[in-house]
C-alpha positions as CSV (number, residue, x, y, z in Angstrom):
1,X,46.9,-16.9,18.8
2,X,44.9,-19.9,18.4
3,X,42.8,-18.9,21.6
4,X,42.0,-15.6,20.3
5,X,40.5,-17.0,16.8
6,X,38.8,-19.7,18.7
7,X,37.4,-16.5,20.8
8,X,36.7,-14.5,18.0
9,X,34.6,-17.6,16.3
10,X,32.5,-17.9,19.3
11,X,31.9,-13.8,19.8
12,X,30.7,-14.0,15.7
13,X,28.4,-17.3,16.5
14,X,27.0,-15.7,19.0
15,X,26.0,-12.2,17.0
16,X,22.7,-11.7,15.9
17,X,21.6,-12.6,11.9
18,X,22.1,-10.1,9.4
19,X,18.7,-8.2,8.3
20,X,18.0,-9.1,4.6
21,X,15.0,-8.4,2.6
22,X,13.4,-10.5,0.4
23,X,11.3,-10.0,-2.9
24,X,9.3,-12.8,-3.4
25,X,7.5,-13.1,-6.7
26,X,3.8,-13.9,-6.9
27,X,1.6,-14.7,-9.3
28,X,-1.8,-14.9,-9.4
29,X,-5.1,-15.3,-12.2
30,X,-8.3,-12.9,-11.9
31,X,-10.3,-14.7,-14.8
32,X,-8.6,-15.2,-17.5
33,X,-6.0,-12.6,-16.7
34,X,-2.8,-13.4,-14.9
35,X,-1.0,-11.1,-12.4
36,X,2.9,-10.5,-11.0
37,X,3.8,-8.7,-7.9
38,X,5.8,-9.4,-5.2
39,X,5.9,-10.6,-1.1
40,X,8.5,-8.3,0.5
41,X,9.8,-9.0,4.1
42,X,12.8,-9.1,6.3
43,X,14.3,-12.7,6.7
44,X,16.1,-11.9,10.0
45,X,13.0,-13.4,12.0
46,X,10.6,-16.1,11.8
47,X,8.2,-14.6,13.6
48,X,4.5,-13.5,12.3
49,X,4.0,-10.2,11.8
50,X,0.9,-8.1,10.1
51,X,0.6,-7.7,6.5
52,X,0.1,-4.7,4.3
53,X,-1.2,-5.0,0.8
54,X,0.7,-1.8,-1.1
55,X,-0.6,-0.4,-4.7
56,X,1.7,1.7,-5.9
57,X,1.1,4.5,-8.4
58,X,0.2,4.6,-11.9
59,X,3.6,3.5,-12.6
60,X,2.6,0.0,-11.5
61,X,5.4,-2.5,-10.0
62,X,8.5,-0.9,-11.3
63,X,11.5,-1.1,-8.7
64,X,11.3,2.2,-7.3
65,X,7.6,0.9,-6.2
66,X,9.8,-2.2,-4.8
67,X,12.3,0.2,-2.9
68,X,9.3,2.0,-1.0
69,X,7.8,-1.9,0.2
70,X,11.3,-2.7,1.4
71,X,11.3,0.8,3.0
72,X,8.0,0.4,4.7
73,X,7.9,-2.8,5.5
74,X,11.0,-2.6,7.7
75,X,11.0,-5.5,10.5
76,X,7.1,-4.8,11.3
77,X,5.4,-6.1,8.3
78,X,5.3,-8.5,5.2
79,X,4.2,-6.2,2.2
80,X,2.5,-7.1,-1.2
81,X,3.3,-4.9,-3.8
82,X,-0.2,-5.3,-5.8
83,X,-0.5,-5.4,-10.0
84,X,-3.6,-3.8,-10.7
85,X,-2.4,-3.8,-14.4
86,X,-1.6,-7.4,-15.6
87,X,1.8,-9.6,-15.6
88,X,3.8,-7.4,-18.4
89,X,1.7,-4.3,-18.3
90,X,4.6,-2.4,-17.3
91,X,4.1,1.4,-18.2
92,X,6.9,3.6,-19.4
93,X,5.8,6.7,-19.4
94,X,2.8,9.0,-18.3
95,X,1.1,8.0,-21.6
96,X,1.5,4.4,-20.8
97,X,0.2,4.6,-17.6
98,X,-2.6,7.2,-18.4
99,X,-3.8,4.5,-20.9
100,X,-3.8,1.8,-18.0
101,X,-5.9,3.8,-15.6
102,X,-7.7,4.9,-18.4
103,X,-9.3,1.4,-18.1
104,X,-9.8,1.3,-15.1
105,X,-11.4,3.9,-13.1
106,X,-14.5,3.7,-15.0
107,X,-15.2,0.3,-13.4
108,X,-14.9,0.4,-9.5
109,X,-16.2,-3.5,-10.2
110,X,-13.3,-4.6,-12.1
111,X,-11.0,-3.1,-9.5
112,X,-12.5,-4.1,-6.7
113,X,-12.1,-7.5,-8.1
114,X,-8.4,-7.5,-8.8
115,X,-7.8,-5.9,-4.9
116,X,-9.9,-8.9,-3.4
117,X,-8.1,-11.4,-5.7
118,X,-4.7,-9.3,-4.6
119,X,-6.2,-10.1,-0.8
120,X,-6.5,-13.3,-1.2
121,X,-3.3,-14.0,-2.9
122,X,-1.5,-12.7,0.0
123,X,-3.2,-14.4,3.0
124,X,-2.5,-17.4,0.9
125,X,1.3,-17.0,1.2
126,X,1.1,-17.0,5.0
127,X,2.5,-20.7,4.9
128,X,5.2,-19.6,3.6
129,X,6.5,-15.9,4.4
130,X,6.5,-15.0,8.1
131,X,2.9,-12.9,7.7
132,X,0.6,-13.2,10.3
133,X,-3.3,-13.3,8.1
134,X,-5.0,-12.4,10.7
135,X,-3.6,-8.9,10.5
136,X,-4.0,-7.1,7.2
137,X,-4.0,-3.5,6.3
138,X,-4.1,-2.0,3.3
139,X,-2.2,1.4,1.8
140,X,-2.1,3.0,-1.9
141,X,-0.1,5.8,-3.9
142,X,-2.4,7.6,-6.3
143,X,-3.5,5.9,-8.3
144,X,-3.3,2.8,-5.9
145,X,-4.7,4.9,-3.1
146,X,-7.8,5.2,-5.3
147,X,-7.3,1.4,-6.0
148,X,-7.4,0.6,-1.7
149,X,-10.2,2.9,-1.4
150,X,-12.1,0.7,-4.2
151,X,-11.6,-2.5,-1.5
152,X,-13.1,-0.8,1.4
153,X,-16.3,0.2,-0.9
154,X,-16.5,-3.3,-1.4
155,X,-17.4,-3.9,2.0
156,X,-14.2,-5.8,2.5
157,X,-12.8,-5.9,6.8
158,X,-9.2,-4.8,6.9
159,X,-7.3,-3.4,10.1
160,X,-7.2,-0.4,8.3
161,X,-6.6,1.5,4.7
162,X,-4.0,4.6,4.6
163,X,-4.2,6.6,1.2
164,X,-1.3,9.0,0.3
165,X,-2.9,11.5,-2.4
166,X,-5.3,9.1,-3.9
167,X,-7.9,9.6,-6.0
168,X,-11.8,10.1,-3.9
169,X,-13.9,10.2,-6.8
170,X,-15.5,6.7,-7.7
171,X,-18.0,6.1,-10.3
172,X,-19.9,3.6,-7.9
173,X,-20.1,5.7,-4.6
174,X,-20.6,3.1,-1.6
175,X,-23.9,2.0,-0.2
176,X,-24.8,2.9,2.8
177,X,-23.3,1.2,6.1
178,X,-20.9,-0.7,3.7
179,X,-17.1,0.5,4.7
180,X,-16.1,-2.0,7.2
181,X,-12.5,-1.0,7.6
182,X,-10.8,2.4,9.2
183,X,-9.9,5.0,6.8
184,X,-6.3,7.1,7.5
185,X,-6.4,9.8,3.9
186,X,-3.4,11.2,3.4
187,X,-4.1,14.3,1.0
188,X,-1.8,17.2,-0.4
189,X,-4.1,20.4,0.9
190,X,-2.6,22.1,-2.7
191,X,-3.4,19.2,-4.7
192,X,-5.9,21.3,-7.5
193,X,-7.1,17.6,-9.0
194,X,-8.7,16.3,-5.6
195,X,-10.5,19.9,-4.1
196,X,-13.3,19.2,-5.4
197,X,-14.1,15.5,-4.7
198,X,-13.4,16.5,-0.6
199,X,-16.7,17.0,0.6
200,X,-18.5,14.4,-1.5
201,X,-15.8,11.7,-0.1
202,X,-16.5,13.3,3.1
203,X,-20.1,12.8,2.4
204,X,-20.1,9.5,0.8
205,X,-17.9,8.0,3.4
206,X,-20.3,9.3,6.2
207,X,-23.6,7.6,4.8
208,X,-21.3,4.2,4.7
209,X,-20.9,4.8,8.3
210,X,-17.2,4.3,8.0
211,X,-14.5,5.1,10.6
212,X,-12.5,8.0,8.8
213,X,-9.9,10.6,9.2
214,X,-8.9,13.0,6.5
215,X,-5.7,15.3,6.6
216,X,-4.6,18.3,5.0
217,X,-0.9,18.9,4.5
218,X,-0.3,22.6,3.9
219,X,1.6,23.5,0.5
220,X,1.5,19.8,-1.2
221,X,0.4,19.0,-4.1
222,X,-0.1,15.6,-5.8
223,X,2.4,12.5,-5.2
224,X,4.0,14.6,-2.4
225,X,4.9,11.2,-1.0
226,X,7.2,9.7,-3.5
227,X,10.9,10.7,-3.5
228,X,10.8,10.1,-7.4
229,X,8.1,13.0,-8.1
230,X,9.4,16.0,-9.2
231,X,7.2,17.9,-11.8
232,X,4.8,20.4,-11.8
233,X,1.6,19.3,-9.4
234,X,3.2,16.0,-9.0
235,X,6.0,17.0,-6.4
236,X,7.7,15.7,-3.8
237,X,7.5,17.4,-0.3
238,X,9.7,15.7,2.5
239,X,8.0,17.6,5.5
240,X,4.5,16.3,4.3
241,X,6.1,12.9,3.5
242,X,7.4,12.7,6.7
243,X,4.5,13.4,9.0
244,X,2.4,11.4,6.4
245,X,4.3,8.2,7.1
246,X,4.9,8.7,10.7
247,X,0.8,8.8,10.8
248,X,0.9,5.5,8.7
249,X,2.9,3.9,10.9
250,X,1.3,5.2,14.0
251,X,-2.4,4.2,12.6
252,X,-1.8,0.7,11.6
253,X,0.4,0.1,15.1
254,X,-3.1,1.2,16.5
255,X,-5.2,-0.9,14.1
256,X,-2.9,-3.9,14.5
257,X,-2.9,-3.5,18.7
258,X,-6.8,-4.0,18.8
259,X,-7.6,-7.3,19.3
């Protein structure tokens, strides 16, 4: 008997660590403002891997937007789930959150300024989170995917951006040759709000002599890639989600390969 436990003890030293994922908290100042979001990763391994900065939607950082960064971050990458809103600003509610965005998408500066802040919060945790600075990506939900778009205006050098359903129209337009970083958009092909910002994204995005790719996904309409969205215009669709992340994932594992 006593062989077999000392067997057994061995075979269990021997197995491989259990996966965990960890929320770290961050905090961070933009002026006089102050900031909470979190660093979310897989323990199981030391090793560097790329980083993605994640803004979710208008909700802000609410745990469902902390589920999807687990979700996508997997083993392959250390993800920062980004406050756009403030430490505390915590919507609950559309109203709530229409208020918050209300303040914000009438000045591309000020967001532009909390994403590089964001940025630079997160290569700054590099000494302590198994992220790999060098390689950093960028993706957004809505309202966020209008809030990554705002850092590649900037003129900011990512790996890459991926927007799922985010907003196109900006009321400061890039300047010409000044998006730096590879564009994935992710857009609902039924999604009534964005129709008509298309072509002058399209347009906008040529004269800035960005890298781009836009796609259609037949039949979805608005937030068709969170699992949580189910009301009119704002619906889930799992075959659109699906394909959309597989693209995600198949981008950025481009991006991230170049050297």
């Amino acid at each position: 008997m006593r062989r077999i436990l000392v067997a057994a003890g061995l075979l269990f030293a021997c197995l491989p660590a259990f996966a965990a994922m960890k929320s770290k908290p961050v905090e961070w100042t933009v002026g006089k403002d102050r900031f909470s979001g979190y660093v979310v990763y897989d323990d199981a391994s030391k090793l560097k891997r790329p980083g993605l900065l994640m803004v979710p939607d208008w909700y802000g950082v609410t745990p469902a937007a902390l589920d999807k960064a687990k979700q996508q971050a997997g083993t392959d990458y250390v993800v920062f789930v980004v406050d756009m809103y403030g430490k505390g600003e915590r919507p609950k509610g559309d109203a709530e959150a229409l208020a918050q965005v209300k303040k914000l998408y009438p000045n591309p500066a000020l967001m532009r300024e909390r994403m590089q802040a964001a940025l630079d919060t997160f290569k700054a945790q590099a000494s302590s989170v198994p992220l790999n600075s060098a390689k950093i990506g960028a993706f957004g939900f809505c309202f966020g995917g209008s809030s990554v778009l705002e850092l590649a205006r900037s003129g900011a050098k990512l790996a890459g951006i991926v927007t799922f359903h985010g907003g196109l129209h900006t009321e400061s337009p890039a300047a010409a040759n000044s998006v730096h970083t590879p564009l994935l958009v992710l857009n609902g092909a039924a999604d009534e709000g964005q129709k008509a910002a298309i072509v002058p994204f399209e347009e906008e995005m040529d004269r800035a002599g960005a890298d781009w790719q836009f796609v259609n996904f037949s039949g979805a309409v608005h937030c068709f890639a969170l699992e949580t969205a189910n009301k009119p215009g704002c619906k889930y669709d799992p075959r659109a989600a699906r394909r959309a992340y597989a693209m995600m994932h198949a981008f950025f594992a481009g991006r991230f390969a170049v050297d």
